[in-house]
N, C-alpha and C positions, 0 to 999 in steps of 0.2 A: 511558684516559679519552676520551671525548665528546669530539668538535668540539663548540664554544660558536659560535651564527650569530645577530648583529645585524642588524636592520632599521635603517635611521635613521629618525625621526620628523620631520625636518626638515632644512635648510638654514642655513648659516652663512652671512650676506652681509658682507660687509666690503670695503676700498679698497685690500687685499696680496693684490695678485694672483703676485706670486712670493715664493719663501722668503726669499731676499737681501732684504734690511732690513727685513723683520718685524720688530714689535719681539717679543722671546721672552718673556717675562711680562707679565700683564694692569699689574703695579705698572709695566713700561717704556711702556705703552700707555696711559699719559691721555691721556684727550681725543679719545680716536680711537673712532668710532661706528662701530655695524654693525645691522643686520635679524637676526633669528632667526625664517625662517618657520616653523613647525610647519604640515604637513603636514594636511588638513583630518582626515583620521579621526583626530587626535592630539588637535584643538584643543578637544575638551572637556575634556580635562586639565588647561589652563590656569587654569578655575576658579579663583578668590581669588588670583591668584596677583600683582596688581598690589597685593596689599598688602605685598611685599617689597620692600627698596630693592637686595639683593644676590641675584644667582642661580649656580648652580656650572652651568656649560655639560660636559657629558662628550661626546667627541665624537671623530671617527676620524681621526687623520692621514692622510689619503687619497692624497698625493703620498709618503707614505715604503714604500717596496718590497721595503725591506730592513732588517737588524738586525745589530748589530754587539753585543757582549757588556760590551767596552769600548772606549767612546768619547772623544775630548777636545772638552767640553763650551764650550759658549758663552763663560764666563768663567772659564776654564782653559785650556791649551795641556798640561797632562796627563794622558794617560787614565786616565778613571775609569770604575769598575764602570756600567755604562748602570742599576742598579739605584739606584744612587745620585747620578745625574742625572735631568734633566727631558726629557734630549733627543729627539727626537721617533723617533729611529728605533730601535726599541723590537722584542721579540716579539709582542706585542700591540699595534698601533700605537692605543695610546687614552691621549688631550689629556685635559687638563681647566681650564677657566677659571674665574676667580670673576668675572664683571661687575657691573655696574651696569644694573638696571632703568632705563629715562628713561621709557617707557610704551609701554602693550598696545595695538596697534590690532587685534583680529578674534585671526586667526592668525599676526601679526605684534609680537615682540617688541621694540622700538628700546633697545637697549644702549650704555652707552660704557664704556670701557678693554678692548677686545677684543684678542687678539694674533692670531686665528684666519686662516686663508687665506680668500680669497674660494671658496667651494661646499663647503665641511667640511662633512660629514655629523655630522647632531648625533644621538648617541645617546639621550642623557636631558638631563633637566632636573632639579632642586632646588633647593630654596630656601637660604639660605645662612643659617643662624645661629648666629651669634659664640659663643651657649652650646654647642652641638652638638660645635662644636670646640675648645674650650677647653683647648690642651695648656699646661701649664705645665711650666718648669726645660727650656726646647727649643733643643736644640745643632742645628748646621747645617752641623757638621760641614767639611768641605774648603772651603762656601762663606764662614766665618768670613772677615771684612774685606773681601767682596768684594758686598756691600750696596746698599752706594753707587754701584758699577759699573752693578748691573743697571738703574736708571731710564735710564738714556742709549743701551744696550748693544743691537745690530739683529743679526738673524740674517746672518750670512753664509755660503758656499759648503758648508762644511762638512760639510752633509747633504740636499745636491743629489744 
């Protein structure tokens, strides 16, 4: 098969500037803002796009270097298959967020609940809707009772 070769369209700005206490999901990151600049040959894409309140950020783990098959994940101390975590050091090293729009200036999008590093490469953009995704009868598998952990939960060392 083909190498697959992304461009980024943009820039992630945010106030984690290292991996250590990131929060690790957008649901552990309220309240925490960021910039999304798109990149000027992008920003006609942006079109109608502030009539979203949710947008899915897909975007490149840029600090992770390496991949591991299985890992022990943020809120586990077991390893788990890396297919079956979130964790960032991946064969493919590609994030994805769901934020909050707060509003469009130009080429610049102001988001809150981000968990992004400050200078991630943003792959794509989408608009986020609730019907699009719609899974019903949805197990979660090994993270079952561990829910509650993730609003409070910071990245640590791990995958330094």
């Amino acid at each position: 098969m083909k190498s697959i070769t992304f461009q980024p369209i943009g820039i992630i700005h945010t106030s984690f500037n290292e991996k250590t206490n990131t929060p690790i999901q957008p649901s552990s990151a309220k309240g925490y803002k960021g910039v999304v600049e798109v990149f000027p040959e992008y920003v006609d894409g942006l079109k109608d796009i502030e009539g979203f309140s949710h947008l899915i950020l897909i975007y490149h783990f840029h600090l992770s270097t390496d991949y591991k098959l299985q890992v022990k994940p943020f809120l586990d101390e077991k390893a788990r298959g890396v297919f079956a975590t979130r964790a960032p050091k991946r064969p493919n090293g590609i994030g994805m967020s769901i934020v909050k729009l707060v509003k469009v200036e130009g080429s610049k999008l102001h988001v809150a609940n981000i968990d992004a590093l400050d200078g991630t490469p943003l792959l794509d953009i989408k608009p986020y809707v609730p019907q699009f995704n719609n899974a019903r009868n949805v197990k979660i598998g090994w993270l079952t009772g561990k829910k509650n952990v993730m609003k409070t939960k910071r990245a640590d060392d791990r995958f330094s």
